[in-house]
PAGU-537639 format. One record per residue (C-alpha): residue in three letters; x, y, z. Coordinates in steps of 0.02 Angstrom, whole numbers, plus 50000, padded with zeros to 5 digits. Example, Ala and Ser with C-alpha at 12.3 -4.5 7.8 and 13.67 -1.06 7.14 Angstrom:
2
ALA506154977550390/SER506844994750357/
***
This chain:
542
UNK491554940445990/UNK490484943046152/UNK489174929746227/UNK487784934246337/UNK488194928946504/UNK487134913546577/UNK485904913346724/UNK487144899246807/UNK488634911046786/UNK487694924646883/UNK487184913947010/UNK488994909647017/UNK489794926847031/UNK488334931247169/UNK488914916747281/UNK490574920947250/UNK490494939647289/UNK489354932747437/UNK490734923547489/UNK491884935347504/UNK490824949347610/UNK490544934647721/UNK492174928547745/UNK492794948747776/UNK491314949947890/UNK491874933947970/UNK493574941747963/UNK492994956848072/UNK492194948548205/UNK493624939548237/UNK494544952148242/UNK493444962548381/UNK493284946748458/UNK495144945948488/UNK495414965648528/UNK493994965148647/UNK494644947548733/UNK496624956748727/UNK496074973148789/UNK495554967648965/UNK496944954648982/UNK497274951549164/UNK499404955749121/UNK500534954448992/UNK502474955148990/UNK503084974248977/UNK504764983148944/UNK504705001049006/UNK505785014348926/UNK507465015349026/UNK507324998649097/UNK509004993149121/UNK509674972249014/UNK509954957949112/UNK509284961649265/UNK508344945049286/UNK506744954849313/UNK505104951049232/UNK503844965649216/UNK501744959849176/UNK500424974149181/UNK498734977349162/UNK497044977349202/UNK495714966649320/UNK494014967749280/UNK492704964349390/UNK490794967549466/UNK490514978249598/UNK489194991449650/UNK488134989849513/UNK489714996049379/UNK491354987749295/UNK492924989449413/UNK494614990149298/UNK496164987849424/UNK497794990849351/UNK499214979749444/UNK501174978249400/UNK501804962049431/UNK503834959949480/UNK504604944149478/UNK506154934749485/UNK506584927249279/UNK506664907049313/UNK506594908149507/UNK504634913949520/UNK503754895949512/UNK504824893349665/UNK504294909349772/UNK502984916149866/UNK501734929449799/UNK501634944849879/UNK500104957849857/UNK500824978549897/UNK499614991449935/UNK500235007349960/UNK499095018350101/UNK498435036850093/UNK497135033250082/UNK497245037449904/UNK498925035049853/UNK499725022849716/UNK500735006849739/UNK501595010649581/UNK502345024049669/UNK502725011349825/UNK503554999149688/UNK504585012949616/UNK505165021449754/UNK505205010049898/UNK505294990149878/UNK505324987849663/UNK506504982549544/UNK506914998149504/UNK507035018549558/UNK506925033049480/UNK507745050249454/UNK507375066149360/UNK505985075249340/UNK506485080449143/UNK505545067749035/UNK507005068148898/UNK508355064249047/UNK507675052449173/UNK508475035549231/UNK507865019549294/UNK509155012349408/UNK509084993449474/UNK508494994649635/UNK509784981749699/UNK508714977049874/UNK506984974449801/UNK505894963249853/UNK505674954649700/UNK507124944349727/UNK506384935049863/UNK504374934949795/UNK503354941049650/UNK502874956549683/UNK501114960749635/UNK500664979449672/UNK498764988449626/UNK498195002649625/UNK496875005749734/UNK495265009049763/UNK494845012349576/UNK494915029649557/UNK496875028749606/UNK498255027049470/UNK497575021349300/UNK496175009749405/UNK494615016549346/UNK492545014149358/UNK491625011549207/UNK490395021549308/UNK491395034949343/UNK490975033849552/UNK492535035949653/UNK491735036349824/UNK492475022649931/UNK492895019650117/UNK493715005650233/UNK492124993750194/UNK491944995550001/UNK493884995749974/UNK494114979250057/UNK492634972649956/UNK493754979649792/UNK495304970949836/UNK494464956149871/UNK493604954349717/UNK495434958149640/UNK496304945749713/UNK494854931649691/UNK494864936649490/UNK496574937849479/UNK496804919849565/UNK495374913849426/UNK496424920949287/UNK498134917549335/UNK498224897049376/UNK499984898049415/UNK499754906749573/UNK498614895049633/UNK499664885349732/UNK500964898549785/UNK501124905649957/UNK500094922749947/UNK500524935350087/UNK499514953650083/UNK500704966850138/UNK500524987750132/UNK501295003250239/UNK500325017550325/UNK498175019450270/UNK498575002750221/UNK498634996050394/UNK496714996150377/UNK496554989350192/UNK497714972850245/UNK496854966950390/UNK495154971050293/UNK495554957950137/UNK496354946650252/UNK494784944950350/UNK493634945650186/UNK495064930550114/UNK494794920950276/UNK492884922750290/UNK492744916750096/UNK494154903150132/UNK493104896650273/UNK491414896550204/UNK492114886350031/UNK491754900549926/UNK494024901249894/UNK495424892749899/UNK496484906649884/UNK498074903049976/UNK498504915550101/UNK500034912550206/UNK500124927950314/UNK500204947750314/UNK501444961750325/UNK500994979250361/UNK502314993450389/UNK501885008950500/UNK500265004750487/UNK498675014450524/UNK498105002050661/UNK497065010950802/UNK496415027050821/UNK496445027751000/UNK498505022451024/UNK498855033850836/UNK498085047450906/UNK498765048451077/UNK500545046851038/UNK500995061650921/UNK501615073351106/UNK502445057751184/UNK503445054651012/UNK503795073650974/UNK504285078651145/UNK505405061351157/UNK506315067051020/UNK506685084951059/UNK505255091850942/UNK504115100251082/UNK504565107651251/UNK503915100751450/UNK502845116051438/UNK502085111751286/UNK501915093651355/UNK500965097951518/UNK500075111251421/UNK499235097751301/UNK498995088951466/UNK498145102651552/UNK497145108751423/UNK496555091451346/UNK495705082751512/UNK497445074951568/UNK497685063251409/UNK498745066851239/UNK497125065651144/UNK496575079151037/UNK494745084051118/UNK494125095151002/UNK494175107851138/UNK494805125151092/UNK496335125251223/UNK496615108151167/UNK496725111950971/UNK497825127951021/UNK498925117151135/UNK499185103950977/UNK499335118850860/UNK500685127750960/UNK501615111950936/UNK501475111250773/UNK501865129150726/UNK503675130450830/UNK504015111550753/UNK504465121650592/UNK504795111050434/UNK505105094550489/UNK504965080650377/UNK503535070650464/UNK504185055750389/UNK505915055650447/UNK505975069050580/UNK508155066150542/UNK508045069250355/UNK507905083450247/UNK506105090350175/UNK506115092349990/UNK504765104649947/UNK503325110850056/UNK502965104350216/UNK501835097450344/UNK502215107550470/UNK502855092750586/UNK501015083050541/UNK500195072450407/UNK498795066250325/UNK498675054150472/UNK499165062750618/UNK497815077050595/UNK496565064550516/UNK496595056550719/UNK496915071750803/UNK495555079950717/UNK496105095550732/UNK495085106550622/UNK493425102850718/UNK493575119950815/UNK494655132150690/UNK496305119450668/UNK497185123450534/UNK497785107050461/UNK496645111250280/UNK497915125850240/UNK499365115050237/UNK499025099850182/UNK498055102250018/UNK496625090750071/UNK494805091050045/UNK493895086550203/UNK492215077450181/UNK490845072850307/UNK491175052750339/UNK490585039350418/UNK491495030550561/UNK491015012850568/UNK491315003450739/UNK491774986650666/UNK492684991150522/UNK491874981750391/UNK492394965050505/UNK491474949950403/UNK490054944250522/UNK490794927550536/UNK492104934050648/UNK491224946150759/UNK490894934550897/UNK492734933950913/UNK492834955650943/UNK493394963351088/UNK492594977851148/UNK492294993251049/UNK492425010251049/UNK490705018451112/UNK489235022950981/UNK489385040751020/UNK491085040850907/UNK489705036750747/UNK490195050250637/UNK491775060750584/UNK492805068650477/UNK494235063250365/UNK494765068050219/UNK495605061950055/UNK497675062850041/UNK498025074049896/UNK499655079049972/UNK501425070950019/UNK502515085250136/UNK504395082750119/UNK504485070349977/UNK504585078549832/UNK506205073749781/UNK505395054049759/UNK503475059149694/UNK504395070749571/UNK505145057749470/UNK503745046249459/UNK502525058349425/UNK503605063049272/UNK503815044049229/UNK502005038249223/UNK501385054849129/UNK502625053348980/UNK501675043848826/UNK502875030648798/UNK502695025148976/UNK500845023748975/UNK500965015948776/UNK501965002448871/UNK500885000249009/UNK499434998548909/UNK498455012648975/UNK498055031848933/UNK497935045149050/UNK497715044949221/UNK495835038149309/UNK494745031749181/UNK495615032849017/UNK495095050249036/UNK496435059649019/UNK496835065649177/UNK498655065749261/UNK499265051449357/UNK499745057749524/UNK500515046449659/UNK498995052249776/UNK497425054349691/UNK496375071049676/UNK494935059549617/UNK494455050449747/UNK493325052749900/UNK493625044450059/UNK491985042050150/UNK492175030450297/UNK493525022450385/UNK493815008450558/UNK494285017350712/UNK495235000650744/UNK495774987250646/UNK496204976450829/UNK494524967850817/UNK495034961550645/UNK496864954150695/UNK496024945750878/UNK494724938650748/UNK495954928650610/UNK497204926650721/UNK496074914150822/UNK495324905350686/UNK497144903650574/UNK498694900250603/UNK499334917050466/UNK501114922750499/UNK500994941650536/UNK502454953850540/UNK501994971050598/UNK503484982250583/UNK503985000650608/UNK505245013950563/UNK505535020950724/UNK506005039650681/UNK504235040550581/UNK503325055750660/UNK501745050250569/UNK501415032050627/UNK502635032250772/UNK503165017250825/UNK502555018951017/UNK500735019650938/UNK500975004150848/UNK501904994550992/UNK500375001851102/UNK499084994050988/UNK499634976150979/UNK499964976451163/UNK498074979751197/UNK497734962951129/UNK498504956451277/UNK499434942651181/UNK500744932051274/UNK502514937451228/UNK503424921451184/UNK505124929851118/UNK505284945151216/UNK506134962851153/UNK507684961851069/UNK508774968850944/UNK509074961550772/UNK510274964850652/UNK510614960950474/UNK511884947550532/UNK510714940150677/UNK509264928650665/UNK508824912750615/UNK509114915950434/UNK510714925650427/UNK511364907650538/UNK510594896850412/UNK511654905050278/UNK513034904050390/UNK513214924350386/UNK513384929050557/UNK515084935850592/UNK515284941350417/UNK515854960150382/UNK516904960550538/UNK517804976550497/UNK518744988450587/UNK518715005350573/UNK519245018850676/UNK519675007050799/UNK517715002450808/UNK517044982550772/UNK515904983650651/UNK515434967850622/UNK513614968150699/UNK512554983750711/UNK511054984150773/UNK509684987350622/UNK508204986750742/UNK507454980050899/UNK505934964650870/UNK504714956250989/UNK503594940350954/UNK501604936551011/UNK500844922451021/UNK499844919650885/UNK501374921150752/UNK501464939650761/UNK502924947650778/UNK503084964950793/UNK504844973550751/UNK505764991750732/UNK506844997050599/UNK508155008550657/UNK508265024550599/UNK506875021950465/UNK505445033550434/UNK503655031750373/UNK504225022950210/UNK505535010750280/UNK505975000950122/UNK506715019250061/UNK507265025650210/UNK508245008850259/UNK508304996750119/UNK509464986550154/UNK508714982050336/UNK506964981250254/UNK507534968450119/UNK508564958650259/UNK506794958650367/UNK505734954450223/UNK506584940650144/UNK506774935450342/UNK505034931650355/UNK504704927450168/UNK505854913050224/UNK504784909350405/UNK506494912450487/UNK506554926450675/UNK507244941050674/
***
């Protein structure tokens, strides 16, 4: 028998069925809610295909998201660290120079946890990198400006210079203190090698200015920067003195440069001057310009560099430096104070005159001589597992596009013809430790031009030039290693050799060479680069 169903019991079946499309509703928002709170997460722990058990290492990755001209910034960062020994160590920030180029590739090829080899996808190895610098600090490394790596713009605009790159990495570092509490109370150093000379002493002075005036508490300890893009004036001037020191260019082509470029090693812009340069250049041949002793792997610079014909300027009256570098030379601005935070300008010394106001420079696109190293990684972070690990897709902008270890997107407007205003500025006001250091057979940054820089501060010298080795030094006698390794062989005592020569400022800067190290000394010379980094790491001399 069938009854006819009551009012109540449809009232009661509504609700229910009510119920349920809220509760799946409810359901779904919760669920968005938690994909769109997980999908910007600051990092998370990683395992990358290939990496090698048991290493100790801990791998976090993934994106910061911030504010800045008028858009959402999305910096992708790697963090390295030390399993159990972290909460004990400093924090260290990388950025990798070009300007352009990726501190992914820095972490994998120079100071990581780990290298790698191969180009074939279906073959390549990660191999513990047994000297990183991970074992001595966590070892945070991001890509920028956006428009570099997987960082990306919301907006799309990958126009950035000296000024609106230090402004980025600022607003990185502030979020990622905000988001990370356990870092809050760590030593933070900002360290970086070549263009990077300019982006450290930029956030240092943006972290110091924003310390000061109570806006932070983020807390910096000090800075590193390797073969560092420092002054325009001393970079530019000692590409002949280098090259013919080292058996690259003749007398004649020496007093030629002289004669033809108003008695000085500076590129004029002159047409005698720009065919003086060029004729060293062309009978240089294929020298790697970032280890003048080492082989070239693939096509080469001809002897120069993104950097050494950015200063020399050498395609203002027909120099050829476009056909073999692959670059894309824009009109830019060149700003006298270098983005320097007003709050430290009365401390400046003199600039360069306002005549200098504009220039040209152009965006790296291309490394000479390295492809054996930009091979591999370029494999690495294109293959689909990779990136499914890392928690991104395609190169800039979750677009698509490749990941290449110096980016093709970006465009490189304006850029400090000296950074020296910036160090006499902090280094008043602070008391940062600062370790400048150089590979001294890099033909790009040489070290002369560095040395040269600092000098013109006019700092006091309160440990005067000498060498170092890896068994020297205040923290090699702490651990009671001096003397060990005494060897013989071939008759020969090899129980100290000299890995560089070092010289301190006042001020806590020390300035120091690694021997026989190019541009990229944690690659060329690892073992002296770890010895030098955990050094200071440690506040222990060289």
């Amino acid at each position: 028998f069938s009854h006819p169903t009551s009012p109540s019991r449809h009232r009661s079946q509504d609700e229910s069925r009510m119920m349920r499309s809220l509760s799946s509703s409810l359901l779904c928002l919760i669920f968005l809610s938690f994909f769109l709170s997980t999908s910007t997460a600051t990092t998370r722990p990683v395992r990358l295909p290939g990496q090698p058990e048991g290493d100790g290492i801990e791998l976090f990755a993934g994106y910061t998201s911030f504010k800045e001209r008028g858009s959402t910034t999305h910096s992708f960062h790697l963090l390295a660290r030390r399993e159990g020994e972290w909460k004990e160590q400093p924090l260290v920030l990388w950025l990798t120079g070009g300007p352009g180029c990726s501190s992914l590739f820095g972490a994998f090829t120079e100071n990581g946890p780990y290298r790698l080899s191969g180009t074939n996808a279906s073959h390549q190895t990660v191999e513990v990198h047994s000297q990183t610098w991970a074992q001595s600090a966590s070892m945070l490394y991001v890509e920028s400006p956006p428009g570099v790596g997987f960082s990306y713009r919301n907006d799309g605009n990958y126009t950035y210079g000296d000024d609106t790159t230090a402004e980025s990495n600022f607003l990185f570092v502030k979020t990622f203190f905000e988001e990370n509490e356990e870092y809050r109370h760590r030593p933070f150093f900002v360290a970086g090698e070549s263009y990077a000379g300019h982006y450290v002493p930029q956030l240092v002075a943006k972290i110091v200015e924003s310390n000061a005036a109570g806006h932070t508490s983020i807390p910096l300890s000090g800075m590193m920067a390797g073969n560092p893009s420092t002054d325009g004036e001393s970079d530019s001037t000692s590409f002949v003195p280098f090259t013919s020191s080292h058996g690259l260019a003749s007398s004649g082509q020496v007093q030629a440069v002289l004669a033809a470029c108003n008695g000085t090693y500076r590129q004029t812009g002159s047409k005698p001057c720009v065919a003086a340069f060029t004729s060293i250049l062309d009978s240089m041949g294929p020298v790697n310009p970032y280890d003048i002793y080492s082989k070239c792997y693939g096509q080469s610079g001809h002897g120069g560099c993104f950097t050494t014909s950015m200063l020399a300027d050498r395609r203002r009256e027909g120099g050829r430096g476009g056909e073999r570098g692959g670059e894309v030379e824009v009109e830019v601005e060149y700003t006298p104070y270098g983005g320097m935070p007003s709050a430290l300008l009365s401390a400046s010394s003199p600039l360069p005159p306002s005549s200098h106001s504009h220039t040209h420079v152009r965006s790296q696109t291309f490394i000479p001589c390295l492809n054996n190293i930009v091979g591999p990684s370029s494999t690495y972070f294109n293959r689909d597992d990779v990136q499914l690990a890392l928690g991104v897709k395609g190169g800039v902008g979750k677009k698509g596009e490749e990941w290449v270890a110096c980016s093709p997107y970006l465009t490189y407007n304006q850029y400090a013809p000296s950074v020296l205003p910036l160090y006499e500025s902090f280094i008043q006001i602070t008391d940062l430790r600062i370790l400048v250091y150089s590979g001294d057979v890099d033909n790009c940054v040489p070290w002369i031009a560095t040395q040269s820089a600092l000098d013109k501060m006019g700092l006091p010298i309160t440990t005067p030039w000498h060498f170092w080795s890896t068994t020297s030094g205040s923290v090699a006698r702490d651990r009671g290693e001096r003397g060990v390794g005494k060897v013989k062989e071939g008759g020969e005592n090899t129980a100290e050799q000299v890995a560089g020569y070092a010289k301190t400022y006042a001020k806590n800067l020390t300035y120091a060479t690694v021997k026989g190290a190019g541009h990229l000394v944690p690659y060329f010379k690892p073992d002296a680069a770890f010895f030098m980094f955990d050094t200071f790491m440690k506040g222990g001399d060289l």
